[in-house]
The first five atom37 places (N, CA, C, CB, O) and aatype in JSON, in Angstrom:
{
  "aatype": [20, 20, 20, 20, 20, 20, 20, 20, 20, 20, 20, 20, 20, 20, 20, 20, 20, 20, 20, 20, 20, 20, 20, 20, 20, 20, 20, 20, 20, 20, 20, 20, 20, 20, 20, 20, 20, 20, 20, 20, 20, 20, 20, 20, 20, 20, 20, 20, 20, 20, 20, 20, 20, 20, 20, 20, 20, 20, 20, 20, 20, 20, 20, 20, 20, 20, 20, 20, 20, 20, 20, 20, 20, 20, 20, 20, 20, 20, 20, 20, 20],
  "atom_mask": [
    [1, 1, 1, 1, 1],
    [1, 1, 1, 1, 1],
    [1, 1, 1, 1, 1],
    [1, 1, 1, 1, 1],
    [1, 1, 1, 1, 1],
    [1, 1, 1, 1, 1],
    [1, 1, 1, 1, 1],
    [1, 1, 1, 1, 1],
    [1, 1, 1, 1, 1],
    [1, 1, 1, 1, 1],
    [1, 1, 1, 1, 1],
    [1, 1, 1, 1, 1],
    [1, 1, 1, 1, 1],
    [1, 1, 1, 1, 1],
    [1, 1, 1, 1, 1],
    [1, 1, 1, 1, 1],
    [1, 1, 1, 1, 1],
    [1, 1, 1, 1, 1],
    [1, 1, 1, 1, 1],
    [1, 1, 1, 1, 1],
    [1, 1, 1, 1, 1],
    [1, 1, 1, 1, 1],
    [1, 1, 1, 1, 1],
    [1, 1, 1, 1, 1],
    [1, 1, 1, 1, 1],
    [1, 1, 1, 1, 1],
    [1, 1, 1, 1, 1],
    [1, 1, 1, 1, 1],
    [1, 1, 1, 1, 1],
    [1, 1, 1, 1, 1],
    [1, 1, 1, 1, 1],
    [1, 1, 1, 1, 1],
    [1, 1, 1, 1, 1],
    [1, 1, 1, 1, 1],
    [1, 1, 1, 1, 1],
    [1, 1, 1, 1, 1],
    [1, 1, 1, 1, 1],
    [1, 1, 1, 1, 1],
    [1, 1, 1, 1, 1],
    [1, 1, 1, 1, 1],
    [1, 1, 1, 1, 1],
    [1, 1, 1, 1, 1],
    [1, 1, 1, 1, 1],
    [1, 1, 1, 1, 1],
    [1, 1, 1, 1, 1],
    [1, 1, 1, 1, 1],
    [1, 1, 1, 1, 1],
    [1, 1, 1, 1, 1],
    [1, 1, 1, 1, 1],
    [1, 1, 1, 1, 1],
    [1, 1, 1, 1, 1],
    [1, 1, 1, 1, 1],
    [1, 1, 1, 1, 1],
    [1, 1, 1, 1, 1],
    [1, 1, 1, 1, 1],
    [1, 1, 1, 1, 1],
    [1, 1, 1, 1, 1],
    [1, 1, 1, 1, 1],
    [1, 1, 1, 1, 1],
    [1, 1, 1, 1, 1],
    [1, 1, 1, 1, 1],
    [1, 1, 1, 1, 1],
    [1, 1, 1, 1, 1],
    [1, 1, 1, 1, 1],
    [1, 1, 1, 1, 1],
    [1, 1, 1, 1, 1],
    [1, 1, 1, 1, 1],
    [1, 1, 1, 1, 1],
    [1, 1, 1, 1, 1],
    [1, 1, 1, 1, 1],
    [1, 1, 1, 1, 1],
    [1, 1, 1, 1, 1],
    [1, 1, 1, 1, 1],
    [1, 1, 1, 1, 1],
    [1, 1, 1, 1, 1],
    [1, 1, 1, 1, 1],
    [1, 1, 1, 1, 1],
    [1, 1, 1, 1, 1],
    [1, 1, 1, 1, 1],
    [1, 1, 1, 1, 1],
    [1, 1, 1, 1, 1]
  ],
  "atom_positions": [
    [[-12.19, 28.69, -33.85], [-12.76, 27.45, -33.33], [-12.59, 26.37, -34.4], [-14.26, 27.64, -32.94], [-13.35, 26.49, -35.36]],
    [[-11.83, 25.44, -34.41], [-11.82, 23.98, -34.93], [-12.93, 23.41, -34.86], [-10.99, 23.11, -34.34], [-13.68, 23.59, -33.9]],
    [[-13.24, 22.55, -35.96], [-14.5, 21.52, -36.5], [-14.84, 20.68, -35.05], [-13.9, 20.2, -38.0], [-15.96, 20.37, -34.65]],
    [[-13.27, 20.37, -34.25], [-13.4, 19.27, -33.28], [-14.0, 20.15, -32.52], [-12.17, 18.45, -32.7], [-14.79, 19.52, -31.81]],
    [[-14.04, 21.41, -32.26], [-14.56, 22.05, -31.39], [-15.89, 23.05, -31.26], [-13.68, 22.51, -31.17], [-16.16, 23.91, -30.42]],
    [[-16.63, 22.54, -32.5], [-17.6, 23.21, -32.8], [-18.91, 22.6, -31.93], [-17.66, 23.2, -34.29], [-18.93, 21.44, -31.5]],
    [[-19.67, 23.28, -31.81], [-21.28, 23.77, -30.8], [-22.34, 22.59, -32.17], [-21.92, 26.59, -30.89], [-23.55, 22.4, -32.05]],
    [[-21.63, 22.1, -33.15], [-22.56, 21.94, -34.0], [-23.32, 20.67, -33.94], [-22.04, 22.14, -35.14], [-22.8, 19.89, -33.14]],
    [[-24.09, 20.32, -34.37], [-24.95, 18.75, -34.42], [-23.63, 17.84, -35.04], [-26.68, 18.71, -35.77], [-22.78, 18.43, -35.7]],
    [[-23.57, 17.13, -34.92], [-22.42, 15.86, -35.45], [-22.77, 15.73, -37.18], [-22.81, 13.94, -34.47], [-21.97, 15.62, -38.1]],
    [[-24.2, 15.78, -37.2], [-24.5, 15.56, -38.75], [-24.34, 16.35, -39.38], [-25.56, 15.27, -39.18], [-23.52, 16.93, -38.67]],
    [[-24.43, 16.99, -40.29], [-24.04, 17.68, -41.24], [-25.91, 18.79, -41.81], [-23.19, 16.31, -42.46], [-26.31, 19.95, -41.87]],
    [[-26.31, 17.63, -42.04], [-27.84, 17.83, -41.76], [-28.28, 18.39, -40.75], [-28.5, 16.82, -41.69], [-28.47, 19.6, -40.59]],
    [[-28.37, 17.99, -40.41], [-28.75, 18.76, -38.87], [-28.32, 19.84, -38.23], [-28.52, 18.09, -37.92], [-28.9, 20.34, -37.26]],
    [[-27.13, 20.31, -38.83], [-25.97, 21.5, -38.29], [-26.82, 22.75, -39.49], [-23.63, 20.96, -38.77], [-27.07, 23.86, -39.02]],
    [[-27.16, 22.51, -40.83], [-27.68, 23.14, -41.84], [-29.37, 23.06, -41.69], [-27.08, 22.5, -43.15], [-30.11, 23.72, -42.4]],
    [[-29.78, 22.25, -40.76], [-31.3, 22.41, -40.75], [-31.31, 23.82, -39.23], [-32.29, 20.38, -40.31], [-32.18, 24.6, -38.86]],
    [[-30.37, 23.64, -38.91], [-30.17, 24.5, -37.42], [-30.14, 26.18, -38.04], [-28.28, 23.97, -36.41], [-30.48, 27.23, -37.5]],
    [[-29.82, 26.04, -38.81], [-28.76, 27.56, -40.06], [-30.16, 27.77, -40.38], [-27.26, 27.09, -41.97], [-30.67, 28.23, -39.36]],
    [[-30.79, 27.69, -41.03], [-32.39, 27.67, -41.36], [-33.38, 28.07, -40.29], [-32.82, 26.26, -41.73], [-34.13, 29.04, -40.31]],
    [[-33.21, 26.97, -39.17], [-34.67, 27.44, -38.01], [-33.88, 29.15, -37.74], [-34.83, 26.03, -35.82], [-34.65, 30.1, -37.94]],
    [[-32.47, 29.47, -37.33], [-31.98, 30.12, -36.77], [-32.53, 31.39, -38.02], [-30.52, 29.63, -36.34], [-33.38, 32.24, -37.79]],
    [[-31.94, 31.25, -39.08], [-31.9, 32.31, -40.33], [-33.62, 32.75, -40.29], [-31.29, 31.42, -42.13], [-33.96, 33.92, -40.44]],
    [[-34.59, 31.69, -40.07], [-36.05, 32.37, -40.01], [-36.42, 33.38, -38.29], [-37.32, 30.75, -40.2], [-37.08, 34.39, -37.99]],
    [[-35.62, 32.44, -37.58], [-36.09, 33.25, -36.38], [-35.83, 35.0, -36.47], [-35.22, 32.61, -35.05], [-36.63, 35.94, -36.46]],
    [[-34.2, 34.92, -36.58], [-33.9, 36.24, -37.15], [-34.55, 37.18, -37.79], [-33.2, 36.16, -37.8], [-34.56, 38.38, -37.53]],
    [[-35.19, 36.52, -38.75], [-35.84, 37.2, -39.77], [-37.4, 37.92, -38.89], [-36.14, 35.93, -41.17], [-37.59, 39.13, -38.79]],
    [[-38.33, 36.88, -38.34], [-38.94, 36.75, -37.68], [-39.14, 38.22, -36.18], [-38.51, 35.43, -37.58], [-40.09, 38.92, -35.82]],
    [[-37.83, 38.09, -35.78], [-37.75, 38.82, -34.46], [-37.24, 40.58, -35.59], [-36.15, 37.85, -32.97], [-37.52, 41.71, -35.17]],
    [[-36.72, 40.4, -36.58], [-37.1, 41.44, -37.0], [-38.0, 42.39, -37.53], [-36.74, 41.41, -37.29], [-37.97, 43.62, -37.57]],
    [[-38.94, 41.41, -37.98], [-40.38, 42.18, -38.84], [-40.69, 42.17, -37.29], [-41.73, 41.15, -40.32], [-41.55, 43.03, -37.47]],
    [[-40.75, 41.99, -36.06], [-41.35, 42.52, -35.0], [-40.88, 43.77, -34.52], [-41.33, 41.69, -34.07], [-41.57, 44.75, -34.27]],
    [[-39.29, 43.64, -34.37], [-38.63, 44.91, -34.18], [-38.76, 46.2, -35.21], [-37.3, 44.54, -34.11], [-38.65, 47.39, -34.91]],
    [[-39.03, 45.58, -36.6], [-39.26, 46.73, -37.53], [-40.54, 47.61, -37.08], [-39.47, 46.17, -39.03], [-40.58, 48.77, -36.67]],
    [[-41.51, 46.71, -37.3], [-43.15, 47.12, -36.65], [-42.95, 47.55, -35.33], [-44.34, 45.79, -36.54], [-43.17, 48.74, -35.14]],
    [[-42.73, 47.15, -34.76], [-42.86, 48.1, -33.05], [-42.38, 49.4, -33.42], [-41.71, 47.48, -31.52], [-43.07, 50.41, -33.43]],
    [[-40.63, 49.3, -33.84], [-40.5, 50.74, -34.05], [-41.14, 51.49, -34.94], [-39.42, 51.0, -34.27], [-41.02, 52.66, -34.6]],
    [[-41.83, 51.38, -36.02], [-42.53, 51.68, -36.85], [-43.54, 52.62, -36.18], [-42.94, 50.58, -37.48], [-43.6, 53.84, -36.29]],
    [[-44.28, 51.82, -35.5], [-45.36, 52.22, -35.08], [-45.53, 53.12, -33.4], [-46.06, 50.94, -35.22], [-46.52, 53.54, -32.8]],
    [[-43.89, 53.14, -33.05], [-43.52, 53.86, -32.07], [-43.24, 55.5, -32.98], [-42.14, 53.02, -31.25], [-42.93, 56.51, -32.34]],
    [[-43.36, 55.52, -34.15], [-42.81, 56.42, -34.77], [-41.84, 57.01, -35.85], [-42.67, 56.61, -34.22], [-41.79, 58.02, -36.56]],
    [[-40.87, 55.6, -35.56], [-39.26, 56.01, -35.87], [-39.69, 56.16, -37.76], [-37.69, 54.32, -35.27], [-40.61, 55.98, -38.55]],
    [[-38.47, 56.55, -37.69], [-38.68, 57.1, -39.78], [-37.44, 55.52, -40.13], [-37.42, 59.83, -40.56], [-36.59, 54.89, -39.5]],
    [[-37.99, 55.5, -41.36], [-36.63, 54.91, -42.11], [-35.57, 54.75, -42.18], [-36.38, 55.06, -42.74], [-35.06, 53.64, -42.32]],
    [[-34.67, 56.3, -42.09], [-33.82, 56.29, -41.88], [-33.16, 55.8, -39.9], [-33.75, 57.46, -42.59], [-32.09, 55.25, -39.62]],
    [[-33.95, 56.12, -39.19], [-33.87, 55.61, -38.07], [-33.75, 53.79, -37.71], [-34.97, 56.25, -37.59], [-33.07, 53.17, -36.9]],
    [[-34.56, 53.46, -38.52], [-34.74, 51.64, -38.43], [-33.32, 51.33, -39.4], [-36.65, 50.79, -39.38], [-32.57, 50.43, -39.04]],
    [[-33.13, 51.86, -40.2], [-31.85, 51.46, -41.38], [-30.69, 52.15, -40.26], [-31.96, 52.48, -43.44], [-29.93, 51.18, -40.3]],
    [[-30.22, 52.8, -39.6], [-28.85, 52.79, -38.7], [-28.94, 51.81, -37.86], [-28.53, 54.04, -37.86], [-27.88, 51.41, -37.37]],
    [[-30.23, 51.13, -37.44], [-30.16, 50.44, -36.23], [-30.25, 49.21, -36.43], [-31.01, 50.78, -35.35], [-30.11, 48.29, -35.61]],
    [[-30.52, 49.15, -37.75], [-30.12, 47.8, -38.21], [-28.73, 47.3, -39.21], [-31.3, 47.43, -38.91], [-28.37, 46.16, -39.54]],
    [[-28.16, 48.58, -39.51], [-27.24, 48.54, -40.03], [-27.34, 48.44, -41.55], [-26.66, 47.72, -39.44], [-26.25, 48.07, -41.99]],
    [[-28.14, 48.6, -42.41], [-28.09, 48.56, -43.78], [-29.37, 49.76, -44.24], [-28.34, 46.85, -44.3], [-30.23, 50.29, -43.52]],
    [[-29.18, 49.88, -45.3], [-29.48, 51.03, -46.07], [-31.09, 51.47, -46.11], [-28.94, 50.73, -47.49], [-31.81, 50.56, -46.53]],
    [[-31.67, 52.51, -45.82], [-33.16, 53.13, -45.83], [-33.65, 52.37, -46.81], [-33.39, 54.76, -46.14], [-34.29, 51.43, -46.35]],
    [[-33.61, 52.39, -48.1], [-34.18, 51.55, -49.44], [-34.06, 50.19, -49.08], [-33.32, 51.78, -50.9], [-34.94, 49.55, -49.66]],
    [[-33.25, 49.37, -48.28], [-33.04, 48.37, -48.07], [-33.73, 48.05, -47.31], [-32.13, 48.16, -47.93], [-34.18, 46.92, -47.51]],
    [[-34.07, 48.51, -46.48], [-35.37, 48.05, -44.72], [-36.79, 48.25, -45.55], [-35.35, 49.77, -42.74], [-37.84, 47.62, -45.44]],
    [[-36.47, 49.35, -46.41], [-38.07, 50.07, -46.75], [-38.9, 48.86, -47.58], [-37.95, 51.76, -47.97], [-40.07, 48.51, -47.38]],
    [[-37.89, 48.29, -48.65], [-37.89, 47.59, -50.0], [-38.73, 46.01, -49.2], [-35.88, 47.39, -50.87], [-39.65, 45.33, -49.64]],
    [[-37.9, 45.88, -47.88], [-37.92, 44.77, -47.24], [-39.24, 44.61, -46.92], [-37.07, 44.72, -46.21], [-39.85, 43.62, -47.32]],
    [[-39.96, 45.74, -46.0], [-40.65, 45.8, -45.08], [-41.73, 46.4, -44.86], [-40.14, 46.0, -44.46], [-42.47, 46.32, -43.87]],
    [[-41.89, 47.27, -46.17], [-42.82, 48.36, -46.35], [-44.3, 48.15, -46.4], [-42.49, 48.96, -47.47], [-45.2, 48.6, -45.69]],
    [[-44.33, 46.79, -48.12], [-45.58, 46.29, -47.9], [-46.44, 45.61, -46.85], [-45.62, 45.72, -48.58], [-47.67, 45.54, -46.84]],
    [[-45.3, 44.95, -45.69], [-46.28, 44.11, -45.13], [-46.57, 44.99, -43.91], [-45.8, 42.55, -44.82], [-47.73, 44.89, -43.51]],
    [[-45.94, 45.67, -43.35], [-46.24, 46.92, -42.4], [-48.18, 48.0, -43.05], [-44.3, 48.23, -42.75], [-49.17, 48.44, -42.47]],
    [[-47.67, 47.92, -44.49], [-48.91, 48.26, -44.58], [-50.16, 47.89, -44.63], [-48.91, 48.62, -45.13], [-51.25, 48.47, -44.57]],
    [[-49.68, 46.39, -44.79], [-50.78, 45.39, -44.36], [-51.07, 45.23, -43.65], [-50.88, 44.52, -44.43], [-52.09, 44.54, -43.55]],
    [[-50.42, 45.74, -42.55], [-50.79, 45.3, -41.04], [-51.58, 46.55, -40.48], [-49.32, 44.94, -40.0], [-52.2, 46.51, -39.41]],
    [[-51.5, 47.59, -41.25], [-52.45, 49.06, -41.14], [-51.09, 49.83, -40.26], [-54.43, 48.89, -39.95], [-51.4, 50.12, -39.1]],
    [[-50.03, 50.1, -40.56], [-48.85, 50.96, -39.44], [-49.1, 51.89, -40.24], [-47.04, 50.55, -39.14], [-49.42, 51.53, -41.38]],
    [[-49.05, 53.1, -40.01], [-49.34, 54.16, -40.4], [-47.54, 54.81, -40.7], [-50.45, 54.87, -39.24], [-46.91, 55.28, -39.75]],
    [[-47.03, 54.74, -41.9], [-45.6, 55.25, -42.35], [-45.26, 56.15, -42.07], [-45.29, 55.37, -43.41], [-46.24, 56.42, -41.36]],
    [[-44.57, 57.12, -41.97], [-43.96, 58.23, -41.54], [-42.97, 58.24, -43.39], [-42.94, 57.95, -39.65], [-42.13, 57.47, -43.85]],
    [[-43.65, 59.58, -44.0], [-42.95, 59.98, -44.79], [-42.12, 61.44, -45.02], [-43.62, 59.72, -45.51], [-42.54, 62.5, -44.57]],
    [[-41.0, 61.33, -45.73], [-39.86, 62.48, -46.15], [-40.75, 63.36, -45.54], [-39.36, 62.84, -47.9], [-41.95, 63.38, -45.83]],
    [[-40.19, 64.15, -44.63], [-40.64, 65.51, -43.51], [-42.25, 65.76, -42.95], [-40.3, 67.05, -44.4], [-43.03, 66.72, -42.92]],
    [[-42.29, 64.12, -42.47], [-43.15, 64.47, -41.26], [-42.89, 64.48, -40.36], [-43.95, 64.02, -41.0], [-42.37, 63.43, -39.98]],
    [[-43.06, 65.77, -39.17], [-42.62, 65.97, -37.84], [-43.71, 64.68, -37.06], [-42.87, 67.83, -37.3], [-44.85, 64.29, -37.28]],
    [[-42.47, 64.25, -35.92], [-42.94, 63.18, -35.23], [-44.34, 64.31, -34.55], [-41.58, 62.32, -34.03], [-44.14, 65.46, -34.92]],
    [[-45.19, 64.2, -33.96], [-46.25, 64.28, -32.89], [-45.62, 64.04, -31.82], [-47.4, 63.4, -32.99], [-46.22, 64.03, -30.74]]
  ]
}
């Protein structure tokens, strides 16, 4: 896709304030998707394939505030219930 043909705001500003609302939403709809599955059960390694990057990487991300929120973790060899 060419510049002439881009979806973007004309300004420049405005095309980079868009990159931002978008980059938080993302972020946003994931600490929801992390927590739901979380609390549906799934382990670490389950949320890290489905998001595509590494167990330490989701965990590192996401761990503390999940526990803030009271989700109860699933650790190294607990059978689901």
């Amino acid at each position: 896709m060419s510049v002439g043909e881009s979806p973007l705001p004309d300004e420049p500003a405005d095309a980079l304030a868009a990159v931002v609302a978008l980059r938080r939403l993302a972020d946003q709809l994931e600490d929801a998707a992390v927590e739901q599955a979380m609390r549906a059960g799934w382990s670490w390694p389950q949320v890290s394939e489905a998001l595509g990057v590494t167990r330490q990487a989701v965990h590192k991300k996401h761990a503390k505030r999940l526990i803030a929120a009271g989700v109860k973790l699933r650790r190294r060899g607990d059978e689901r219930v």
